[in-house]
C-alpha positions, 0 to 999 in steps of 0.5 A: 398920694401917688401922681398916677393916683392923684389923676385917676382915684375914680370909679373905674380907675381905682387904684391897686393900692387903694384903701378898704374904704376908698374901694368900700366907697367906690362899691357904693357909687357903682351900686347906686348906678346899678339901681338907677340904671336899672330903674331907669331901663325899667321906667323906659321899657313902661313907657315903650310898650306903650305904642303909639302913645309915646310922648317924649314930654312925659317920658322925659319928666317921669325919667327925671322924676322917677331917678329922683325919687330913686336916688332920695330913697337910696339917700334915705336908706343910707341915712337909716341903715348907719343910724342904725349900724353906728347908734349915731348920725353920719359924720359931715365926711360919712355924709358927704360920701352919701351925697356923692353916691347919689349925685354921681349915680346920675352920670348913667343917664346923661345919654338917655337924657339927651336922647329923649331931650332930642326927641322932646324938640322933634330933633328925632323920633319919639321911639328913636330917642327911647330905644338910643336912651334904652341902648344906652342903659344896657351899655352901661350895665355892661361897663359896670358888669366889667369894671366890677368883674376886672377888680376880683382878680380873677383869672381870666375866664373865671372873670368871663364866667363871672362876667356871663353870670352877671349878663344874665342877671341882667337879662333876667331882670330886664325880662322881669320887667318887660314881663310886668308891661 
């Protein structure tokens, strides 16, 4: 292994020359993230609309609870579906591999978290923490729309089409969701 790809064989600095598996893997991490990111927009609008009955204690336990309860039923799905591809149980590696799709999809809510936490010991506004904790999941929507779209190899404005395609989605399921509240 390459020095430069020692140091950088993450999510968002794949090597060029990586493997079909270490990019199939890489895919999985980021589409994980896009649930969570997703669920959590989704649980912190709920809970905005809500008016003056913002607690910033509930909304931080429900967050936490709800993202768990998301990255089990992700594991699970996993679990079935190469039980079911492979007539076998994962390898420790296979494994492994699941559990890291899930555990590193919790990196997208470090901000949310800390801004609702913020909240939580009146450091700031109840609303103010949600709508930073909001802010936040959309910018990381945005990050993983453009770490996705800049692997393609597309040329430079069918990338930004792409681009725009995927921010609209992303608009419409936000609308989506503000529409059920």
């Amino acid at each position: 292994m390459s020095d430069e790809r020692a140091h950088r064989s993450d999510d968002i600095h794949l090597p060029v020359d990586a493997s079909e598996e270490e990019r199939r893997q890489a895919g999985d991490r980021l589409r994980e993230r896009i649930y969570v990111t997703f669920t959590a927009l989704a649980i912190l609008m709920a809970m905005n609309s809500h008016g003056e009955a913002l607690d910033s204690p509930t909304v931080l336990w429900t967050l936490v609870i709800s993202v768990i309860g998301v990255l089990l039923a992700g594991l699970a799905s996993d679990l079935v579906s190469h039980m079911i591809v492979h007539n076998t149980l994962p390898s420790a590696a296979e494994f492994r591999h699941m559990l890291a799709v899930s555990s590193r999809a919790l990196g997208v809510l470090v901000v949310p978290l800390i801004a609702v936490g913020l909240a939580v010991f009146d450091v700031i506004e109840d609303r103010t923490g949600l709508i930073v904790a909001i802010a936040a999941l959309i910018a990381s929507l945005a990050v993983i729309a453009r770490i996705a779209v800049a692997r393609t190899g597309l040329s430079g404005w069918r990338q930004l089409a792409v681009l725009l395609v995927l921010v609209a989605l992303g608009v419409l399921v936000v609308f989506l969701e503000a529409l059920v509240h």
